[in-house]
N, C-alpha and C positions, 0 to 999 in steps of 0.2 A: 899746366895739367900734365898729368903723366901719360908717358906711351900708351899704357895700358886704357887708362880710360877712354882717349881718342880714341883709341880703335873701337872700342866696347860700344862709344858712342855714336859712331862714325858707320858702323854696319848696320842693318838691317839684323832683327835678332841679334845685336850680339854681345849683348848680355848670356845670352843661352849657348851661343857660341863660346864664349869666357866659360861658363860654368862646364861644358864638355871638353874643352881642353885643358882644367882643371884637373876634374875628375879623372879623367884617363889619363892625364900625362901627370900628375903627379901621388893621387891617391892610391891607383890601381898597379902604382907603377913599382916593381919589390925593388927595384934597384936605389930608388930613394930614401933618404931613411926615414926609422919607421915615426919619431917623435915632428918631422916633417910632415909627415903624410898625416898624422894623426892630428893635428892643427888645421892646416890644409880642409881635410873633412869636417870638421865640426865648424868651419868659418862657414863652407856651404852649408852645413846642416843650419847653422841659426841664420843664413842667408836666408836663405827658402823660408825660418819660422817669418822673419820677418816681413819677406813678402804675403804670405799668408794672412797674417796679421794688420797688415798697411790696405789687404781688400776687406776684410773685414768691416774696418773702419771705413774705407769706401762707404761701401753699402751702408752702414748705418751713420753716415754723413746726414740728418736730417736736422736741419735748421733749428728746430724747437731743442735738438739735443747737445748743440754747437760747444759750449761748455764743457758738456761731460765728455765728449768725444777728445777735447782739446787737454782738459786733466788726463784722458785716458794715453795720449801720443806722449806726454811729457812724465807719465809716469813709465810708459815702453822706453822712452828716452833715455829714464834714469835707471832701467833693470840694466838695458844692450852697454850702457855706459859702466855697470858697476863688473857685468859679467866680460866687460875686454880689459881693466883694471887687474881683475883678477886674473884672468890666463897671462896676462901680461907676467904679472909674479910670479904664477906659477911657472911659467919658461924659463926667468932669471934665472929659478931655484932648480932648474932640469926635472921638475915632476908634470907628468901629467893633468891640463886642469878638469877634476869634475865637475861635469855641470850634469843635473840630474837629466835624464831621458836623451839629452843631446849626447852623452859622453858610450850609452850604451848601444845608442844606434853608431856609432863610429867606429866602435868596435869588432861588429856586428858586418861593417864594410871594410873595414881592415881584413 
């Protein structure tokens, strides 16, 4: 396992912890640069969507919809899998990756 994750796993909150000393120490931070920071932010932005989305799914975890729920994790699956494919490329190539709504609240925290 990596450092990072022990720790993450190993505290009380600290995941939430990880994501504040993220935020601040590298988003916020002008001395970093700016194609750093602007990745950095948008890992947290789709971080969070997908927390968001993993309760979602929670809550309508009901038995009778076991199936549709389970198409619906393997279809989030194959989106979060196509959209770090992508920024992948797009860092090779030194451009910025667009992803729609994530790319302008980043900027937005830039």
């Amino acid at each position: 396992m990596f450092p990072v994750a022990i720790i993450e796993e190993s505290l009380p909150l600290g995941g939430l912890l990880f994501f504040i000393i993220l935020f601040a120490g590298v988003v916020r931070n002008p001395n970093v640069p700016y194609f750093v920071r602007y990745n950095a932010c948008q890992a947290l932005l789709i971080d969070i969507a997908l927390i968001i989305v993993s309760y979602l799914l929670r809550i309508l975890s009901i038995p009778s919809f076991s199936s549709i729920i389970s198409l619906l994790g393997s279809i989030i699956f194959i989106f979060i899998l196509s959209i770090f494919i992508y920024s992948i490329s797009q860092c090779i190539y030194g451009v910025e990756p667009e992803i729609p709504l994530i790319s302008k609240s980043v900027r937005m925290q830039i």
